[in-house]
C-alpha positions in Angstrom: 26.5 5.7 -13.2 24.1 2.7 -12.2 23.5 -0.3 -15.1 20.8 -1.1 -17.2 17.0 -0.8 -16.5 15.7 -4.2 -16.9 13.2 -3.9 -19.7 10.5 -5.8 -17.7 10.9 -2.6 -15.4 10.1 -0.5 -17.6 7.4 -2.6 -19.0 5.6 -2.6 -15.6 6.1 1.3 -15.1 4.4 1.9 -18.6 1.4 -0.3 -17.1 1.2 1.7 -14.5 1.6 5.5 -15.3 -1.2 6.9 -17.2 0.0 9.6 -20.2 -2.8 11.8 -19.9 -1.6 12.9 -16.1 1.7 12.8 -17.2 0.9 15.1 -19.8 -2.0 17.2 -18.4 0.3 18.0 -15.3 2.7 20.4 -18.0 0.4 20.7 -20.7 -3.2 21.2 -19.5 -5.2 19.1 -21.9 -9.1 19.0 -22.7 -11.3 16.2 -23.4 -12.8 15.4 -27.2 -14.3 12.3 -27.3 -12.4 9.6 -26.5 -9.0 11.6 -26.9 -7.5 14.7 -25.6 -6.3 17.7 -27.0 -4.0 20.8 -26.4 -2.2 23.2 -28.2 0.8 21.9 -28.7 4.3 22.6 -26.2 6.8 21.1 -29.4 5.2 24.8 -31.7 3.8 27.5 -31.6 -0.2 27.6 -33.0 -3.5 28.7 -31.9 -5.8 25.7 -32.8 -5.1 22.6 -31.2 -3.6 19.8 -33.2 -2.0 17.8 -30.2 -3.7 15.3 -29.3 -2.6 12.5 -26.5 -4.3 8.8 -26.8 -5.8 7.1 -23.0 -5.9 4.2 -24.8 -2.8 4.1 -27.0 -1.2 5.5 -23.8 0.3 8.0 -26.7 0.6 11.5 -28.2 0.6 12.7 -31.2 0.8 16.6 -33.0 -1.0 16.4 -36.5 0.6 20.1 -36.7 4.4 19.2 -36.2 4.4 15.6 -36.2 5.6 15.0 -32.2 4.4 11.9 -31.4 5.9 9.6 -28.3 5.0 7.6 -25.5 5.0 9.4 -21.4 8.8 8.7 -21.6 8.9 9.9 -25.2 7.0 13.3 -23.9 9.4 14.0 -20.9 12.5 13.5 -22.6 11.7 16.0 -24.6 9.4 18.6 -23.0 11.5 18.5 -20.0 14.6 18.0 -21.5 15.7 14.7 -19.6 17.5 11.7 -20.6 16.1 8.3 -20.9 17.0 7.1 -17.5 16.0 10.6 -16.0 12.5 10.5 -17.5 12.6 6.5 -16.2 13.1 7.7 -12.6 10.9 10.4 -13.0 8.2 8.3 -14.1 8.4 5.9 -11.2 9.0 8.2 -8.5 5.7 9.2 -9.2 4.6 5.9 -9.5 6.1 5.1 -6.2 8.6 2.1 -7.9 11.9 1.9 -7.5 14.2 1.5 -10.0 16.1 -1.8 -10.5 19.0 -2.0 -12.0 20.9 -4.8 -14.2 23.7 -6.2 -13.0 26.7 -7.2 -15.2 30.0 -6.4 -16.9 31.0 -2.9 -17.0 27.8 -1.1 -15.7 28.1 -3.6 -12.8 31.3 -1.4 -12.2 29.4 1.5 -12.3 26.9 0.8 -10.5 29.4 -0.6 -7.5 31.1 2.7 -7.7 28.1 5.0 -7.6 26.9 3.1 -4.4 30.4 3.2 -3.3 30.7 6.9 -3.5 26.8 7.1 -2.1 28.4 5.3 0.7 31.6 7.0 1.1 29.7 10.2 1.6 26.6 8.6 4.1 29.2 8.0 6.3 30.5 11.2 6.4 27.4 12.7 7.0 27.7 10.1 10.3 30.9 11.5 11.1 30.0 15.0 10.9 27.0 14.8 13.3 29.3 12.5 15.7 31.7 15.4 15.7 28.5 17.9 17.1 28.0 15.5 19.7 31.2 14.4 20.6 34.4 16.9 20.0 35.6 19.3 22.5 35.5 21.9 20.0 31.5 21.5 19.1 30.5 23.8 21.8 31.6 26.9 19.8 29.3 25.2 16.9 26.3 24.3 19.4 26.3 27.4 20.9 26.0 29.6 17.1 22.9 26.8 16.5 21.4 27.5 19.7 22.4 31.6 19.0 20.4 31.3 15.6 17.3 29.6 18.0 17.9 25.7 16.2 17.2 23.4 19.0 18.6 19.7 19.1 15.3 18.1 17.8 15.2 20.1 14.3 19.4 19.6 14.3 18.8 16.2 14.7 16.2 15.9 11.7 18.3 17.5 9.6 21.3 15.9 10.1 23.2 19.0 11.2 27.1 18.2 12.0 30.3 19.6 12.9 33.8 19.7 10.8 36.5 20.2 13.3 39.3 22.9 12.4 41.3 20.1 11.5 43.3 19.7 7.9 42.7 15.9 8.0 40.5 14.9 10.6 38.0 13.3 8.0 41.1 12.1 6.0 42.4 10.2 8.4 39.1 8.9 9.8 38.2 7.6 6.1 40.7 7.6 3.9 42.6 4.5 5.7 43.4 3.3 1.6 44.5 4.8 -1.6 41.2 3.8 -3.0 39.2 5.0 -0.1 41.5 8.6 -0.8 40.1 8.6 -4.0 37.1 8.0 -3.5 37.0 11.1 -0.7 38.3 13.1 -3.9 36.0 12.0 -5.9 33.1 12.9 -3.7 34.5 16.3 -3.1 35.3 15.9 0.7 38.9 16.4 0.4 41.2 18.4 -1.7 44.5 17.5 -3.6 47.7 19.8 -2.6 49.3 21.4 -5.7 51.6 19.6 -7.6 51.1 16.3 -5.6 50.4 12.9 -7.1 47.7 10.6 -6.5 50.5 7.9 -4.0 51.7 10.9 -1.4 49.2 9.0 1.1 47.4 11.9 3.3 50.2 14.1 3.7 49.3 15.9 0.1 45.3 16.0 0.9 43.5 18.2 3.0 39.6 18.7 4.2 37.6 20.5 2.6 35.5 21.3 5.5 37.1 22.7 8.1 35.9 24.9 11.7 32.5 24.7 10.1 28.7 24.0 11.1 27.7 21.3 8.1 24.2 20.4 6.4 23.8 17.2 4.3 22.6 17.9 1.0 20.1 15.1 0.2 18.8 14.8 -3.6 15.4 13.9 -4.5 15.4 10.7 -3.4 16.8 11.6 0.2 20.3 10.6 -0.2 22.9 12.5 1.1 25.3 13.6 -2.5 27.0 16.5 -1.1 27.5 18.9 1.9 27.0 22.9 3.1 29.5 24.1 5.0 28.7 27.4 7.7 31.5 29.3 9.5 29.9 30.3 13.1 32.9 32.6 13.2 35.3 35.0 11.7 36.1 33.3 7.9 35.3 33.3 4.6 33.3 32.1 2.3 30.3 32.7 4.8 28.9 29.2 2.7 31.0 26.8 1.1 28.9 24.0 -0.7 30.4 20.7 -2.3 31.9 21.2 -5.7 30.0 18.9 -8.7 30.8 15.7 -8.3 29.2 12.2 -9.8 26.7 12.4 -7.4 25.9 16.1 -7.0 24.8 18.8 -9.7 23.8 21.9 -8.0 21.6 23.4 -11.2 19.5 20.3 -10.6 19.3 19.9 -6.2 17.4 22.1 -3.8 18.1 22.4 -0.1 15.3 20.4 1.5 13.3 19.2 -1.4 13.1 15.9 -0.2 12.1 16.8 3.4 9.5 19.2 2.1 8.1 17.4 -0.5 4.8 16.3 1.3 4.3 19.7 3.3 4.3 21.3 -0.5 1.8 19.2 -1.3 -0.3 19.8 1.5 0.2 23.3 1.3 -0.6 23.4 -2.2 2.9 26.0 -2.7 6.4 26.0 -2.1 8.6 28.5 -0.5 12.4 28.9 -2.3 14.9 30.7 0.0 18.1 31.6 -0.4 20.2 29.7 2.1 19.8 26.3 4.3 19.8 28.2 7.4 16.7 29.8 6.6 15.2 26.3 5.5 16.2 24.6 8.6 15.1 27.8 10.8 11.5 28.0 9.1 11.0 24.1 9.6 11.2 24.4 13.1 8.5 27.5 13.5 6.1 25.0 11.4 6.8 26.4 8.0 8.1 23.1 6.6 7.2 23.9 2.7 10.6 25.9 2.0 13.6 24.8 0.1 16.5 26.5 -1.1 19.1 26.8 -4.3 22.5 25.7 -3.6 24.5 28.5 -4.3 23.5 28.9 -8.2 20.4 30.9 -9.7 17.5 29.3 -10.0 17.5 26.6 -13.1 14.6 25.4 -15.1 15.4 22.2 -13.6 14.6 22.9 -10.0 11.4 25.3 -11.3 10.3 22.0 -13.1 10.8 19.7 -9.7 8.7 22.5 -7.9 6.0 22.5 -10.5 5.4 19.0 -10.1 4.3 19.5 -6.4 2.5 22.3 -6.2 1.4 24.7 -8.5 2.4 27.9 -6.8 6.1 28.6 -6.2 6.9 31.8 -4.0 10.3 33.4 -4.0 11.6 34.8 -1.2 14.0 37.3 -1.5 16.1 39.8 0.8 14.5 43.6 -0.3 17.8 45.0 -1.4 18.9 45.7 -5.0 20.7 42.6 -5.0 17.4 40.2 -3.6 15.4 41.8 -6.7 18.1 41.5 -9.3 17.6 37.8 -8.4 14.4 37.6 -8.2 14.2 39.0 -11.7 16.5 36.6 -12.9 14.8 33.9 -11.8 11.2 35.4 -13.0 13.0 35.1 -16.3 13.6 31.3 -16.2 9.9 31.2 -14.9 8.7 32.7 -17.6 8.5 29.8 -20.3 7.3 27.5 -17.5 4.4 29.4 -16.9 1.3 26.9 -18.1 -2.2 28.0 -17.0 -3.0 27.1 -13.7 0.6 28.0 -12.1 1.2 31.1 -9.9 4.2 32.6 -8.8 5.3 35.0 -6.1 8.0 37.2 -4.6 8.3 38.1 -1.3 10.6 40.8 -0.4 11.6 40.9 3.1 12.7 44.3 5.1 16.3 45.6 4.9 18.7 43.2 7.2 16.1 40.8 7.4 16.3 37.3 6.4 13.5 34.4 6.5 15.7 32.9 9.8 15.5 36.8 11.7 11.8 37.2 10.8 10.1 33.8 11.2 12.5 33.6 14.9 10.8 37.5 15.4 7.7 36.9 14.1 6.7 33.3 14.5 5.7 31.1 11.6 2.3 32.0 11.2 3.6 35.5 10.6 6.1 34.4 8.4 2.7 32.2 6.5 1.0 35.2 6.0 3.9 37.2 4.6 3.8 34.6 2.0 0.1 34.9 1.2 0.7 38.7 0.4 3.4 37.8 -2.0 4.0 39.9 -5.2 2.2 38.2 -7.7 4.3 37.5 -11.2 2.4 40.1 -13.0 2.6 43.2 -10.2 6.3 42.4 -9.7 6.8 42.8 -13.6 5.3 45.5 -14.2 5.9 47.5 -11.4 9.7 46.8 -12.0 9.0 47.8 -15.2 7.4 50.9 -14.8 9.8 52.4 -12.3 12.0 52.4 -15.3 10.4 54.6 -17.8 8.5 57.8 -17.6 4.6 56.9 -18.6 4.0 60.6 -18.8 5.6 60.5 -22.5 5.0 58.7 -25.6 8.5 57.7 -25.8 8.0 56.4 -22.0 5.2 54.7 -23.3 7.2 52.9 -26.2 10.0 52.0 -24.0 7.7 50.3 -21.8 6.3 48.2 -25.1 9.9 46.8 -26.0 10.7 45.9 -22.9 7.7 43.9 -21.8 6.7 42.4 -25.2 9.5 40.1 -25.3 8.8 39.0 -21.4 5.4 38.1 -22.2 5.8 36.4 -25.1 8.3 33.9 -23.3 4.8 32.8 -21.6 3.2 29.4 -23.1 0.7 30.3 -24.9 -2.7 30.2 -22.4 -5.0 32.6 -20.2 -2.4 33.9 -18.2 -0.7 35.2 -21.4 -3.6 37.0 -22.9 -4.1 38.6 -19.5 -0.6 39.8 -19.6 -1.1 41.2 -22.7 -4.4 42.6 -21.9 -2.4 44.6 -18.9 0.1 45.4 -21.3 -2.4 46.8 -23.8 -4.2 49.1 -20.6 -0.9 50.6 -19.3 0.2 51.2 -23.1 -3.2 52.6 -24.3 -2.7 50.4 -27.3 -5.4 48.0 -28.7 -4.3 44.5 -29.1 -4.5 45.0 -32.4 -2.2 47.4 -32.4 0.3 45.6 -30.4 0.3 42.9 -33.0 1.8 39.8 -31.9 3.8 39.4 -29.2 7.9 38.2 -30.2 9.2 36.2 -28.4 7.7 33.3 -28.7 9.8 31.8 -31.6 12.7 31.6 -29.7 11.3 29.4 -26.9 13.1 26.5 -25.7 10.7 23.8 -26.5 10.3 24.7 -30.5 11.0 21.7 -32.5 11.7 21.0 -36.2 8.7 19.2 -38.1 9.0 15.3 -38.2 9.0 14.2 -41.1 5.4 12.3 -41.5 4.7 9.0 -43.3 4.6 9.6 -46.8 2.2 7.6 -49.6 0.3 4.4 -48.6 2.0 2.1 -46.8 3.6 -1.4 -47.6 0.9 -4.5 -46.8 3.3 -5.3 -43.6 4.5 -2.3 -42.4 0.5 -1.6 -42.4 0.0 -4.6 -40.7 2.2 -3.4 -37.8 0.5 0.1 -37.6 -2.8 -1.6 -37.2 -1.4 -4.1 -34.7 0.8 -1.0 -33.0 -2.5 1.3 -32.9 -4.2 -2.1 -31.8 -2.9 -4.7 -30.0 -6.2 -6.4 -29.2 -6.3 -7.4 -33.1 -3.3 -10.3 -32.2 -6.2 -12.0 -31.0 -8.1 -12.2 -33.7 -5.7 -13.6 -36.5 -8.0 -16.6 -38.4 -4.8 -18.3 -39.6 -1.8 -18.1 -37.4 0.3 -20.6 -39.7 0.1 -17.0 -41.7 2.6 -15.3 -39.2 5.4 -18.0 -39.7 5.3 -17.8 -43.1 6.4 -14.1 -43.2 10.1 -13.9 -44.1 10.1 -10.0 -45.8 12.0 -7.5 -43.9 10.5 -6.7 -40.9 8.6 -9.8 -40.4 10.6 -10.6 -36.7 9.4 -7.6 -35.3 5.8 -8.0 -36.1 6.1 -11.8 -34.8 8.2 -9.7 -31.4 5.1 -7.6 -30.6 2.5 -10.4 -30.8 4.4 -12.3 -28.4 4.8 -9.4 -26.2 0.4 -9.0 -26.4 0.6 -12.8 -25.8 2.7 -12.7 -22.8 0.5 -9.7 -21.5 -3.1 -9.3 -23.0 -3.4 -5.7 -21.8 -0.8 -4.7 -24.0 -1.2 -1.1 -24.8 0.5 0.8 -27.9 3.1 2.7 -25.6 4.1 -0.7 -23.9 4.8 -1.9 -27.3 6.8 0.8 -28.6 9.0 1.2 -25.7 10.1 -2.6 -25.6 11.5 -1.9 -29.3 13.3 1.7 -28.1 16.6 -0.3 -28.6 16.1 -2.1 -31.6 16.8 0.5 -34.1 13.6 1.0 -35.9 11.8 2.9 -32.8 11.4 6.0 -34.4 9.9 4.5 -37.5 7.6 2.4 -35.3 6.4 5.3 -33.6 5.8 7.1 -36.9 3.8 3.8 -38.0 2.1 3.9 -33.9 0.7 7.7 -35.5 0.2 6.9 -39.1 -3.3 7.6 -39.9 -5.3 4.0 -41.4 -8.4 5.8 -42.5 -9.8 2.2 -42.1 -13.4 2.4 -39.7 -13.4 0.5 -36.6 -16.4 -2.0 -37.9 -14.2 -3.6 -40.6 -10.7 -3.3 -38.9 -10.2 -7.0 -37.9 -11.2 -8.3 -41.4 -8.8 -5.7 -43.0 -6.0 -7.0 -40.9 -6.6 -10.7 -41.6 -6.4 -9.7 -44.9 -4.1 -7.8 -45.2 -1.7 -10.5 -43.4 -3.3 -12.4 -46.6 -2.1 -10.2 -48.8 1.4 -10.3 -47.1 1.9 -14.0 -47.8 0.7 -14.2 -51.0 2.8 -11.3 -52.4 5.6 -13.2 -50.6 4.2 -16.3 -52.6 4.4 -14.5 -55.8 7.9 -13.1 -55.2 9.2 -16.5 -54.3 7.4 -18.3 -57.2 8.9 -15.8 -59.9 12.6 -16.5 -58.4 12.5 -19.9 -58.7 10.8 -20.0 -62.3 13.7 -17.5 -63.4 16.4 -20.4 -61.3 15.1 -22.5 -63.6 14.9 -21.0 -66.8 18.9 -20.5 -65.8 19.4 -24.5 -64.1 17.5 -27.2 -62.8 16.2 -27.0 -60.2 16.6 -29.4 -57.1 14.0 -31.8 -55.4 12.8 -29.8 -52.7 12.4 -26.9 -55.0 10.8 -28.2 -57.4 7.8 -29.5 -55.1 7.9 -25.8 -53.6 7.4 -24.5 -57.3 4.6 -27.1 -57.5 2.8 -25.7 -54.1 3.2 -21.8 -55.1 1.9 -22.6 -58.5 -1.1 -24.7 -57.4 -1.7 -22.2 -54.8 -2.2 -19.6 -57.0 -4.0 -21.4 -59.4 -6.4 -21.9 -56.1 -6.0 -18.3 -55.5 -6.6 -17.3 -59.4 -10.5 -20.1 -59.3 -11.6 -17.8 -56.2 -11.5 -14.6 -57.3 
């Protein structure tokens, strides 16, 4: 667990990102005027009411009141937690994230680098063991058997675990801390009933007489490690168990290797093991990645998605390859936004991405890949083969089962068309299908958010104007005004004009996210979406006076408490002369109107 994000990060990464890619890359939006619109991901309707705010750098869902800033919108459409969306955010923005250093998180921080550490050198080790140990020649010769050469090895960081019980123990765990640490990372395993001070006598490797692949994470860092007998044994695979650093459901075999060959080849390949991934990259077919022993997750469909549009399964052509390709057809389903594609390869029986592309070459293998099933042949041929179409019943069969599939689709083209094959193979109108169910149990439904109620107090109105406009901080006639304010609330709208002070581009998301710790960030944001009804031509003289209207309300309340002090006591010096001001100023006030 790494420490803080310094806020001035995350100030700069809001400056940077632009909401309406962020958006428009999961929610295709369309342009109306100055703003653009979609239906909205958060519920389920058929007229647009989201809308998403270039300049405010925020969205907004008249419909079910979502409203949020980029972070705000990935947090919650993708499911992610603050510092995931945060590292999401700047990995596109190619930033790095920084990292506060102090007190306990400095601790955490330390220990995830130590760990990250720990397990870099092991991945050293490993690949010094291909080279080195006597024993590597049975490994080099099952590489060279399965047609890897050196160079492709080499890239991948391909190693060697001896058939030793301690041969990584003893080479890192020189220290009770260090032993841990190998624990932690899941390179070693505890004996039963031992305790954590038997030394290395009571720990073994857990990778033993096995060809090993690093397992890098998005960012390229080596978390965990994919073990490969090359002879007699089982498991065939053993992977890592979750650790700190490693979460299979969210890692794919070769993501961060592929990542620029996806984009240049517009699609990604997922395959089922890293033998096949390493095997394709060296016949040129460099776009594949593969799960980690685990079905496929929403998580690594989302990675994928935000590549390439097109992901293309490839699966071995038994029962078992399309029981798993449906499965994970089903957890592509609600990810399915206009403008994605997916396909399934099914490869011949006792053939495998590494025996075909070795057999066939890569181009081959490439134009396998363009003939992919696509999602809706692959449905509803499965489909079909199930039920007799020759009867009614068959017929109706057909009906319950797809309904529910389709309507797990966002709503969109590809939906309709879905339903539009549905309606031809059923022979029943559209009308007749009614709607399709399904839909109301998608993922992404949210309850309504409560919206602003009634008009608005004079200074939590001044903040929506200023949140909605940060410009007007520049345009305040008396600033002697702003230290006056004492009401509730007052610090925060003196907090975000020194924020547009300190950076005159200020924009409304910047604004809200500095305040996402303060307390009141879900009522700002409600106030960032509040609708003024006042027209752009008059907005700075409304503001100015409505800060006017701040003060002398605050005037007014102060002049009544101290006329009641002194109906009760007299009242001292200095009070007395401020009863004099107040009541001279709204005499003044009183002559003017």
């Amino acid at each position: 667990m790494a420490g803080k994000i310094p806020s001035s990060f995350i100030d700069s990464l809001m400056a940077r990102i632009d909401i309406v890619d962020v958006i428009d890359n999961r929610v295709p939006l369309t342009r109306k005027g100055r703003e653009f619109q979609a239906c909205c991901p958060f519920h389920e309707e058929k007229t647009p009411s989201f809308t998403v705010s270039p300049a405010k750098q925020f969205y907004h869902c008249f419909g079910c009141g979502a409203h949020g800033t980029a972070i705000g919108f990935l947090m919650e459409y993708a499911n992610l937690g603050f510092v995931e969306a945060i590292e999401e955010l700047a990995e596109t923005a190619g930033m790095e994230v920084p990292r506060e250093q102090g007190g306990g998180g400095q601790k955490k921080d330390e220990s995830a680098g130590q760990l990250l550490g720990l397990v870099d050198q092991a991945s050293n080790w490993f690949q010094q063991q291909l080279r080195s140990h006597p024993d590597a020649r049975k490994a080099i010769a099952y590489l060279k058997g399965r047609g890897l050469d050196g160079r492709i090895c080499a890239h991948f960081g391909v190693g060697f675990a001896p058939d030793s019980w301690d041969g990584l123990l003893n080479e890192l765990g020189d220290s009770e801390i260090r032993r841990d640490q190998l624990l932690k990372a899941g390179l070693v395993i505890r004996k039963d009933n031992s305790d954590s001070k038997s030394g290395n006598r009571d720990m073994y490797d857990r990778f033993r007489g096995r060809v090993i692949f690093p397992i890098e994470d998005h960012r390229g860092r080596v978390v965990a490690f994919g073990g490969r007998v090359f002879g007699e044994g089982e498991p065939k695979y053993l992977n890592s168990p979750e650790t700190a650093l490693f979460h299979k459901g969210a890692e794919l075999y070769g993501l961060h290797r592929a990542r620029r060959a996806i984009g240049s080849e517009n699609r990604s390949v997922v395959v089922e093991g890293y033998m096949d991934v390493v095997s394709l990259a060296q016949f040129g077919v460099e776009n594949s990645v593969a799960t980690l022993g685990t079905a496929t997750t929403r998580t690594h469909l989302q990675r994928l998605f935000r590549l390439a549009p097109e992901i293309v399964f490839c699966f071995d052509g038994d029962r078992a390859g399309r029981d798993a390709a449906w499965k994970a057809m089903q957890v592509a389903l609600p990810e399915m936004q206009d403008g994605r594609q997916l396909g399934f390869l099914f490869l011949p029986d006792g053939e495998d991405p590494d025996s075909i592309v070795r057999n066939e070459g890569g181009d081959a293998f490439k134009a396998r890949v363009n003939d992919a099933m696509s999602l809706d042949q692959f449905m509803f041929d499965t489909l079909l083969a199930q039920v007799d179409m020759t009867r009614m019943d068959g017929k109706a069969r057909l009906m319950s089962m797809a309904q529910p599939l389709v309507g797990q689709l966002p709503e969109g083209t590809l939906r309709e068309m879905m339903r539009s094959k549905l309606s031809s193979l059923s022979g029943l109108s559209a009308e007749q299908m009614g709607s399709v169910p399904g839909k109301q149990s998608a993922p992404r439904l949210r309850r309504r958010t409560q919206p602003l109620e009634g008009a608005l107090s004079p200074l939590a109105l001044a903040i929506a104007m200023l949140l909605q406009n940060p410009s007007l901080a520049q345009t305040i006639e008396r600033p002697e005004m702003v230290e006056q304010l004492t009401l509730k609330g007052a610090d925060h709208f003196r907090s975000m004009l020194s924020q547009i002070s300190a950076s005159p581009d200020m924009n409304t998301a910047r604004l809200l996210e500095y305040f996402r710790e303060s307390g009141v960030h879900e009522y700002l944001q409600k106030l960032a979406s509040y609708e003024t009804s006042i027209d752009e031509e008059v907005l700075e003289r409304h503001f100015n006076d409505t800060l006017a209207t701040i003060v002398s309300q605050q005037d007014e309340q102060r002049r009544l408490a101290l006329l009641e002090k002194s109906r009760e006591q007299e009242l001292e010096g200095a009070e007395k002369e401020e009863l004099l001001e107040l009541l001279k100023g709204r005499s003044q006030t009183m002559v003017e109107s």
